[in-house]
C-alpha positions in Angstrom: 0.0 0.0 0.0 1.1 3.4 -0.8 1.5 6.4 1.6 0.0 9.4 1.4 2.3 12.4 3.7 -0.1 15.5 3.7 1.8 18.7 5.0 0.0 21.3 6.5 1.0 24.3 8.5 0.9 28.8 8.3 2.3 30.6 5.8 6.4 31.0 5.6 6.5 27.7 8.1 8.5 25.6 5.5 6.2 23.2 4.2 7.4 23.8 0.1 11.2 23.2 1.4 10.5 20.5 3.5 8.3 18.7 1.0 11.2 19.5 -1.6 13.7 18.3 0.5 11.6 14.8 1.2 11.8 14.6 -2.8 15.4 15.0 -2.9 16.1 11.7 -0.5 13.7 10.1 -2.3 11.6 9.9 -5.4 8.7 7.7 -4.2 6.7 10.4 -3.6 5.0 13.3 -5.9 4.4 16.8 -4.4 1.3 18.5 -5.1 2.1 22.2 -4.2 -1.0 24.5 -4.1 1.2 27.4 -4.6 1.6 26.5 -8.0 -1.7 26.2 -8.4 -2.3 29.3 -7.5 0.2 30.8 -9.6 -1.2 29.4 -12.8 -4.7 30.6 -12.0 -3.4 34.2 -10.4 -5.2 35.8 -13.4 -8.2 34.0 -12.7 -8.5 35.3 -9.2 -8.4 38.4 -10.1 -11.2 39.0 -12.6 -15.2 39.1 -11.7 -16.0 36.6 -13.2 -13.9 34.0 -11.4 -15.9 30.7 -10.0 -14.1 31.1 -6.1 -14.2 26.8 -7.0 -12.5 26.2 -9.4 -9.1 26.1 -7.4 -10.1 23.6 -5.2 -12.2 21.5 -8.0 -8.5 21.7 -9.7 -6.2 20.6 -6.6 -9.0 17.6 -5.9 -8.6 15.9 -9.6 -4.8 16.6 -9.4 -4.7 14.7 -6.0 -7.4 12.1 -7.0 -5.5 11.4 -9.9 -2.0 11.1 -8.4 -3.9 8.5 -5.8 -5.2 6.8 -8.6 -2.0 6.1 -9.8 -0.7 4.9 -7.4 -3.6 2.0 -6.8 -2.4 0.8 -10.3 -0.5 -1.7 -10.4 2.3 -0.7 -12.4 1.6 3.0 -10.2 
């Protein structure tokens, strides 16, 4: 079975590095980073007409899929 390491914490606490760091000693993982997220869709944010959802539709499929590779068997 696979893990799943969720990282959580304030702004500035060192989540990014740590999760980078984690990547460097080993590449079993894959980082999800919802900063870059939010920099692709920065635009987005800032126009009217902007569904406040969409972000968080966007970070669930990118997660669901990543776990759903990972139940493959070749994952």
């Amino acid at each position: 079975m696979k893990e799943i390491i969720i990282v959580t914490g304030n702004m500035g606490s060192g989540k990014s590095s740590f999760c980078k760091a984690l990547l460097k000693k080993t590449s079993n993982y894959t980082y999800i980073c919802l900063d870059d997220f939010r920099k692709r869709k920065f635009e987005d944010v800032l126009t009217e007409s902007h569904n406040p959802l969409e972000f968080e539709k966007e970070v669930a499929i990118a997660t669901q899929n990543e776990i759903a590779k990972q139940k493959r068997p070749n994952g």
